[in-house]
SEBATOR-678190 format. One record per atom (N, C-alpha, C): residue number from 1; residue in three letters; chain; atom name; z, y, x negated. Coordinates in steps of 0.05 Angstrom, whole numbers. Each point is the difference from the previous one (the first is absolute). Example, Ala and Ser with C-alpha at 12.3 -4.5 7.8 and 13.67 -1.06 7.14 Angstrom:
<atoms>
<1 ALA A N <156 -114 -264>>
<1 ALA A CA <0 24 18>>
<1 ALA A C <0 24 -18>>
<2 SER A N <-14 21 7>>
<2 SER A CA <1 24 -16>>
<2 SER A C <14 22 15>>
</atoms>
This chain:
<atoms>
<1 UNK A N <179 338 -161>>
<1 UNK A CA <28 0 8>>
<1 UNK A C <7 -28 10>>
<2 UNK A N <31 -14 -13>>
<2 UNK A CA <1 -31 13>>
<2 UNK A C <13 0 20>>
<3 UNK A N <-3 -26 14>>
<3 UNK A CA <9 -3 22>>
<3 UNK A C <36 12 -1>>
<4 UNK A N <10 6 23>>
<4 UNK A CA <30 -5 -3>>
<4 UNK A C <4 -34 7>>
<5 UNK A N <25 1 -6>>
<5 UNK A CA <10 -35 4>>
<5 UNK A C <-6 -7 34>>
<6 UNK A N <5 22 12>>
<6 UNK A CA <3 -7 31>>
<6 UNK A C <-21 -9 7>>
<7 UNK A N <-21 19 -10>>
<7 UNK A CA <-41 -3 -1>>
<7 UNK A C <3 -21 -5>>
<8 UNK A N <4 -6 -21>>
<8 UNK A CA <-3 -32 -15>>
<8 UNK A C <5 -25 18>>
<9 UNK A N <18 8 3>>
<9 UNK A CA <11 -24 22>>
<9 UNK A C <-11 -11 37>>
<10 UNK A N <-7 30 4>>
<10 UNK A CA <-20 5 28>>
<10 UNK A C <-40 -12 -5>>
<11 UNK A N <8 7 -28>>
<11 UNK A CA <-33 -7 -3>>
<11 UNK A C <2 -33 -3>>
<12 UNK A N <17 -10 -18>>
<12 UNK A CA <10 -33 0>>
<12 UNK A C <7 -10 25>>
<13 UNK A N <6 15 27>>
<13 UNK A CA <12 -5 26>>
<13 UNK A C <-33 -9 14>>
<14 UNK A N <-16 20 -5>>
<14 UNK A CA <-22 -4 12>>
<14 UNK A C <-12 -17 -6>>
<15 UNK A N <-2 -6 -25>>
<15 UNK A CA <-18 -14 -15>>
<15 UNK A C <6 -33 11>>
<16 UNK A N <15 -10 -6>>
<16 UNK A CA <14 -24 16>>
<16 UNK A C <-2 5 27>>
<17 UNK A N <-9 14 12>>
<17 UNK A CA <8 4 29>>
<17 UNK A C <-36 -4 1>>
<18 UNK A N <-16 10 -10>>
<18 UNK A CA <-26 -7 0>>
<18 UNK A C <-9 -33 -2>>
<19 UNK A N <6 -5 -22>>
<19 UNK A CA <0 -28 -3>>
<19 UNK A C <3 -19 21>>
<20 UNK A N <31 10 4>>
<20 UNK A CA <12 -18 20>>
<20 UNK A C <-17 1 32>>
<21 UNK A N <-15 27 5>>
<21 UNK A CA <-12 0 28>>
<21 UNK A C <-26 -14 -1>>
<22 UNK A N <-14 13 -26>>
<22 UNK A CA <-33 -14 -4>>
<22 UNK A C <-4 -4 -43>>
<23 UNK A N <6 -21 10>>
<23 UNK A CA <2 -5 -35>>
<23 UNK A C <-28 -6 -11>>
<24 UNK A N <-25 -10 20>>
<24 UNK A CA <-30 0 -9>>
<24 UNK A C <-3 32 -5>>
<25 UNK A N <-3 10 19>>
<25 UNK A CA <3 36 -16>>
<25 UNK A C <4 6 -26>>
<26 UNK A N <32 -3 4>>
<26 UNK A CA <18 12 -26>>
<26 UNK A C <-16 -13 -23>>
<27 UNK A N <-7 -27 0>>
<27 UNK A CA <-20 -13 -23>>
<27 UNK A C <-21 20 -5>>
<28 UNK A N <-12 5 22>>
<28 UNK A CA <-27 3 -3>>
<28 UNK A C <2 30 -17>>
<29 UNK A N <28 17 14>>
<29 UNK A CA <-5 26 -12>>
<29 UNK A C <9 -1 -36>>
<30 UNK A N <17 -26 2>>
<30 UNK A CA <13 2 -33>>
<30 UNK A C <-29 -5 -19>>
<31 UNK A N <-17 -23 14>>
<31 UNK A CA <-28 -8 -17>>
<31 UNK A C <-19 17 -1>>
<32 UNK A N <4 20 -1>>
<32 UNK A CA <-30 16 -16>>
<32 UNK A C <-8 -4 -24>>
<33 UNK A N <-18 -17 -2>>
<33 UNK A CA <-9 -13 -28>>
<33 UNK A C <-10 16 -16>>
<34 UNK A N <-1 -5 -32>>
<34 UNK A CA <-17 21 -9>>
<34 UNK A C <-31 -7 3>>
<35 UNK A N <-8 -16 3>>
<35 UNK A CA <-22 -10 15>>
<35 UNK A C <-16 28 17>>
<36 UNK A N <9 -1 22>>
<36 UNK A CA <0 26 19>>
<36 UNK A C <-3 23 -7>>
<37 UNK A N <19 3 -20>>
<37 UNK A CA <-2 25 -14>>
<37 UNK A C <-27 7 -21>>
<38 UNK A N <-6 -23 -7>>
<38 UNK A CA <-11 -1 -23>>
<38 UNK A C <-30 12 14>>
<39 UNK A N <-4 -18 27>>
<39 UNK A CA <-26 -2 11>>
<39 UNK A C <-3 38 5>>
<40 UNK A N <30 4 13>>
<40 UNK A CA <-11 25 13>>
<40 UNK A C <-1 27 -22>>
<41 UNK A N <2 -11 -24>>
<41 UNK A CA <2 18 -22>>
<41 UNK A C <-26 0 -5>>
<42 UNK A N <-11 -21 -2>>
<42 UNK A CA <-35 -9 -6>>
<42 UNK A C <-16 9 16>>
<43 UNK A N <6 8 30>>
<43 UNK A CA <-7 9 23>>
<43 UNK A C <-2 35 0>>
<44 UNK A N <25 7 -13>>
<44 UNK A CA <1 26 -6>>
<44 UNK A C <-25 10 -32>>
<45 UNK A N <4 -15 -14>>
<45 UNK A CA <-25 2 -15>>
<45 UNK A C <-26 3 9>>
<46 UNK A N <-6 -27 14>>
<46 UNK A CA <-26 2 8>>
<46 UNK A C <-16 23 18>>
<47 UNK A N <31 11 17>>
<47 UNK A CA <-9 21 18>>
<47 UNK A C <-3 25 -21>>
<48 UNK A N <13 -4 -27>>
<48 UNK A CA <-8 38 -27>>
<48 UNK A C <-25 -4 -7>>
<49 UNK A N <-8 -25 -6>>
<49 UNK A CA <-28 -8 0>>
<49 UNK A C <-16 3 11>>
<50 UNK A N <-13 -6 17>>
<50 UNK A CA <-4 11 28>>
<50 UNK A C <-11 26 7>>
<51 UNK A N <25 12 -13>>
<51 UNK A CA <5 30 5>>
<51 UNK A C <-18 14 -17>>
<52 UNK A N <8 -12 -15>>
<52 UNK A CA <-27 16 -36>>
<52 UNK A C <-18 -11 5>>
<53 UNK A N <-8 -31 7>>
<53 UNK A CA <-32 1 1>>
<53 UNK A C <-10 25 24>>
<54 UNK A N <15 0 19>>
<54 UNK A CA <-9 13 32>>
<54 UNK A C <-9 33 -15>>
<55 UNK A N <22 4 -14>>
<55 UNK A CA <-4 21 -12>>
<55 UNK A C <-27 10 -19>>
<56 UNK A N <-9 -27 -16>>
<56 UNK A CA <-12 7 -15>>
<56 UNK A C <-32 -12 16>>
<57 UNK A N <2 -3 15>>
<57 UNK A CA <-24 2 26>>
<57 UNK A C <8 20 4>>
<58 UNK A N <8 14 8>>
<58 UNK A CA <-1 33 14>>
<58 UNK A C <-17 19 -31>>
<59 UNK A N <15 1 -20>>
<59 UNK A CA <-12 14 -21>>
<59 UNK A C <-24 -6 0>>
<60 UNK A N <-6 -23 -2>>
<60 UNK A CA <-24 -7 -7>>
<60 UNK A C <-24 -3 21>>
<61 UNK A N <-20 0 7>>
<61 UNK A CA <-8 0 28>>
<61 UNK A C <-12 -27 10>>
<62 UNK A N <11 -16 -3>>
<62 UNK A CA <7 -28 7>>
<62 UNK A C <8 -9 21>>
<63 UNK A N <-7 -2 26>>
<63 UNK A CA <13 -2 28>>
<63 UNK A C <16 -22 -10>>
<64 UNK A N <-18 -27 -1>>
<64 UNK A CA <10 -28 -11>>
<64 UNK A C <18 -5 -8>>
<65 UNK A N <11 13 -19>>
<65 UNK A CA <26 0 -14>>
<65 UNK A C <22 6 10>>
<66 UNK A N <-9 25 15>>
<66 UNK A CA <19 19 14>>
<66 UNK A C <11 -25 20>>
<67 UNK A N <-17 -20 19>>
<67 UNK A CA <6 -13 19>>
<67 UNK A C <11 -25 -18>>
<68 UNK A N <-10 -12 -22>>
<68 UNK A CA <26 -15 -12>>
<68 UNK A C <19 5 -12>>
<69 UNK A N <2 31 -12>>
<69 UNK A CA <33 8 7>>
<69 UNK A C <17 -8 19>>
<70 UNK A N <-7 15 19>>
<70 UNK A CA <12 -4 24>>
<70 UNK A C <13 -29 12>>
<71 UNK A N <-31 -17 -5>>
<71 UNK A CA <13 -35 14>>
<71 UNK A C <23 -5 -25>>
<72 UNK A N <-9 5 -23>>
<72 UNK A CA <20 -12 -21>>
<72 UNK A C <28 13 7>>
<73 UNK A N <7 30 12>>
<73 UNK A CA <21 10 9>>
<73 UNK A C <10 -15 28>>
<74 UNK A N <-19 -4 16>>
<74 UNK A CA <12 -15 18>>
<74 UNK A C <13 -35 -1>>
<75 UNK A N <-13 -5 -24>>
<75 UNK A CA <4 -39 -9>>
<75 UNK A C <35 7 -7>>
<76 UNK A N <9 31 -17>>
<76 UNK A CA <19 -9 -18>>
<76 UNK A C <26 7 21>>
<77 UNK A N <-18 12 15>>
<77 UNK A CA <22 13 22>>
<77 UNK A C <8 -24 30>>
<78 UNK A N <-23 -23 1>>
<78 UNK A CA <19 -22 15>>
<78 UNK A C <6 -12 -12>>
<79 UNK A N <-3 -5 -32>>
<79 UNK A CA <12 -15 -19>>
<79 UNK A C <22 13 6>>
<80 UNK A N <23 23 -9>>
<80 UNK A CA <15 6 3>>
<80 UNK A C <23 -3 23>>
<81 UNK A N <-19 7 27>>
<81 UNK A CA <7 -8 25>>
<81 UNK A C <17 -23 6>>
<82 UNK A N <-25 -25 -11>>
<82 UNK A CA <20 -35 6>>
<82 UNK A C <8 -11 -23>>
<83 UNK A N <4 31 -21>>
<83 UNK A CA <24 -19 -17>>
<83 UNK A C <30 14 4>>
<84 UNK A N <1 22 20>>
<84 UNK A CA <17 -5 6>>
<84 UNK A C <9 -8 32>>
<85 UNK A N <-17 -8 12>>
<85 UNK A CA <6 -7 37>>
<85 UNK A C <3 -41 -3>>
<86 UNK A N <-13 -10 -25>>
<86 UNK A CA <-5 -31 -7>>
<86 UNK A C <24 -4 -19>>
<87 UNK A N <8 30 -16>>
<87 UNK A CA <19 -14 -11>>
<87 UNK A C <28 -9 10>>
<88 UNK A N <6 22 22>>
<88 UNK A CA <24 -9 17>>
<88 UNK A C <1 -18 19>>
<89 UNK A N <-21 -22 1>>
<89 UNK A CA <5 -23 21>>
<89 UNK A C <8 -19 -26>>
<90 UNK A N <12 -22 15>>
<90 UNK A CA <2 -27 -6>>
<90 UNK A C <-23 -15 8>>
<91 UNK A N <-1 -36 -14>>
<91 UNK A CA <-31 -5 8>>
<91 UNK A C <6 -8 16>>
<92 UNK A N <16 -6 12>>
<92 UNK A CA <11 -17 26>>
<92 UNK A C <-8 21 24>>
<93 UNK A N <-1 20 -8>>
<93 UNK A CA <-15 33 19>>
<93 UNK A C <-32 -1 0>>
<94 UNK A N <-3 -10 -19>>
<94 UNK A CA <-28 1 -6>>
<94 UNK A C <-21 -18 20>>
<95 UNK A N <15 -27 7>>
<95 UNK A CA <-11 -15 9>>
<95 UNK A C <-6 17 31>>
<96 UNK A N <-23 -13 17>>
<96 UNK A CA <5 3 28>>
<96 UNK A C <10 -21 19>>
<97 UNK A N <23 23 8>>
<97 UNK A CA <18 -4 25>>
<97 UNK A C <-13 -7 32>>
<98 UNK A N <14 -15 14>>
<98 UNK A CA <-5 5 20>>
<98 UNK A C <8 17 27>>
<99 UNK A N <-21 5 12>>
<99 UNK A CA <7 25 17>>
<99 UNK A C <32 12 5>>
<100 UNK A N <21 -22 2>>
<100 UNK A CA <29 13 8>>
<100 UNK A C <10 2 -23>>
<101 UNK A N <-10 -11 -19>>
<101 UNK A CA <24 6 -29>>
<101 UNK A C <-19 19 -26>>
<102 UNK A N <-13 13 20>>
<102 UNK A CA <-17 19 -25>>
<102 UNK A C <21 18 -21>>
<103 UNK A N <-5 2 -17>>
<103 UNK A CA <27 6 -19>>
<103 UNK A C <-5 33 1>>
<104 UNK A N <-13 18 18>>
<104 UNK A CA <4 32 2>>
<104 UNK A C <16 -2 19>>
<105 UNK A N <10 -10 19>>
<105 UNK A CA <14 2 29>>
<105 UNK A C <21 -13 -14>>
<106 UNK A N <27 22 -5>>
<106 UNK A CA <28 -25 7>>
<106 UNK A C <14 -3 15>>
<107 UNK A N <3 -16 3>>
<107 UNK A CA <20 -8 28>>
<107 UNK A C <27 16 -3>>
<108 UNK A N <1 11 21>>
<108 UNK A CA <25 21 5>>
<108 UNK A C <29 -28 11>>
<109 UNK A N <19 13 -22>>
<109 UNK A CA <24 -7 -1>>
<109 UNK A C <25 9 4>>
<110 UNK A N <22 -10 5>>
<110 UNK A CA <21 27 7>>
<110 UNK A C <12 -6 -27>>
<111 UNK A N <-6 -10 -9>>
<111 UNK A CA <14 1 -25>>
<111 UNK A C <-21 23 -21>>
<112 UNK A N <-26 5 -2>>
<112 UNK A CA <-9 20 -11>>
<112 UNK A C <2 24 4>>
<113 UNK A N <6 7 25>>
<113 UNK A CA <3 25 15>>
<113 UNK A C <32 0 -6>>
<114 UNK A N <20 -10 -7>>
<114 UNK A CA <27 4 -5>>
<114 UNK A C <1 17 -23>>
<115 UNK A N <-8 -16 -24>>
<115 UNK A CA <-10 16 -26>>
<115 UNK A C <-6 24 -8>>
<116 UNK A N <-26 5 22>>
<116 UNK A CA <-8 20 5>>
<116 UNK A C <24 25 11>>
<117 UNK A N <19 -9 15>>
<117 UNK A CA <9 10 15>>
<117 UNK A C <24 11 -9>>
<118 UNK A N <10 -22 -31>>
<118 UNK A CA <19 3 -6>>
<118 UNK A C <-2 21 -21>>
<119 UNK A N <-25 2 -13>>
<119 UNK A CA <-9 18 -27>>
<119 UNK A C <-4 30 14>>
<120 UNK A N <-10 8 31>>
<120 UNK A CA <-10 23 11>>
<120 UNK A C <35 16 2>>
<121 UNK A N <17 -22 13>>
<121 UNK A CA <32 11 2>>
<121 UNK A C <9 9 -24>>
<122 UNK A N <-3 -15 -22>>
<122 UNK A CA <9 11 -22>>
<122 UNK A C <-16 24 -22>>
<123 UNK A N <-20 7 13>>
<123 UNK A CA <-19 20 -8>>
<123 UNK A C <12 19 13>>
<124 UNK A N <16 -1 30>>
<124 UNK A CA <1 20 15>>
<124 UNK A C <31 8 -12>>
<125 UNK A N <13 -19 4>>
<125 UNK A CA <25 4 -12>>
<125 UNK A C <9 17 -28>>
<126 UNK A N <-16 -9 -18>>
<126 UNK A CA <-9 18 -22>>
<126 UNK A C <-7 29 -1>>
<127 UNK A N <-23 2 15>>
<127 UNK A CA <-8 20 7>>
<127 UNK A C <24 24 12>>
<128 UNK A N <16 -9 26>>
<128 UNK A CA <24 16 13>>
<128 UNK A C <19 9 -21>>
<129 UNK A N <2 -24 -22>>
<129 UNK A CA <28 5 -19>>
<129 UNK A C <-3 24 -19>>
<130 UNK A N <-33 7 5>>
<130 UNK A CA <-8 14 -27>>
<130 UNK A C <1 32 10>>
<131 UNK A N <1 -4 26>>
<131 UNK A CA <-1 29 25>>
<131 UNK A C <29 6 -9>>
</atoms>
């Protein structure tokens, strides 16, 4: 089902309104490389893999196998993990910070909490019109 025009225009309201508050974000969320994708597709493989050897240690009476199933399921599954927790930083994230500008803590703003504030009103507003 498409947007209506009004949608359209509220989702384009936000969208600039994102930018405009934290535009390293808004980057970061527009760049999902296929890179990332690619890794955690390869990640998802290695963990089916994994799965059938683990498996085919169990049939077979092979502890050995059975236990490199398993690590091979666990390799494809943090493969998976930091391709996608690595793919959403920037390298500029990557680097280390020092203690006050560690890039998980953001500094609280009245201008981010406005945003916030302004999208919860109009959720609520919405919400009443529909009562």
């Amino acid at each position: 089902m498409p947007l209506s025009e009004h949608e359209q225009r509220l989702l384009e309201q936000m969208e600039k309104a994102l930018y405009a508050e934290d535009p390293k974000f808004a980057t970061s969320l527009r760049s999902t490389g296929s890179a990332s994708r690619g890794r955690a597709a390869l990640g998802v493989v290695v963990v089916l893999a994994g799965l059938g050897i683990l498996l085919l240690g169990m049939a077979m009476p092979l502890a050995l196998l059975g236990v490199a199933g398993f690590v091979v399921m666990l390799g494809g599954a943090v493969l998976t993990y930091f391709a996608f927790t690595r793919g959403a930083r920037t390298p500029a994230e990557g680097k280390s910070a020092p203690a006050s500008e560690s890039p998980g803590v953001a500094p609280q703003s009245p201008r981010s909490s406005g945003f916030m504030d302004r999208m919860e009103e109009r959720w609520r507003k919405r919400a009443d019109g529909d009562r």
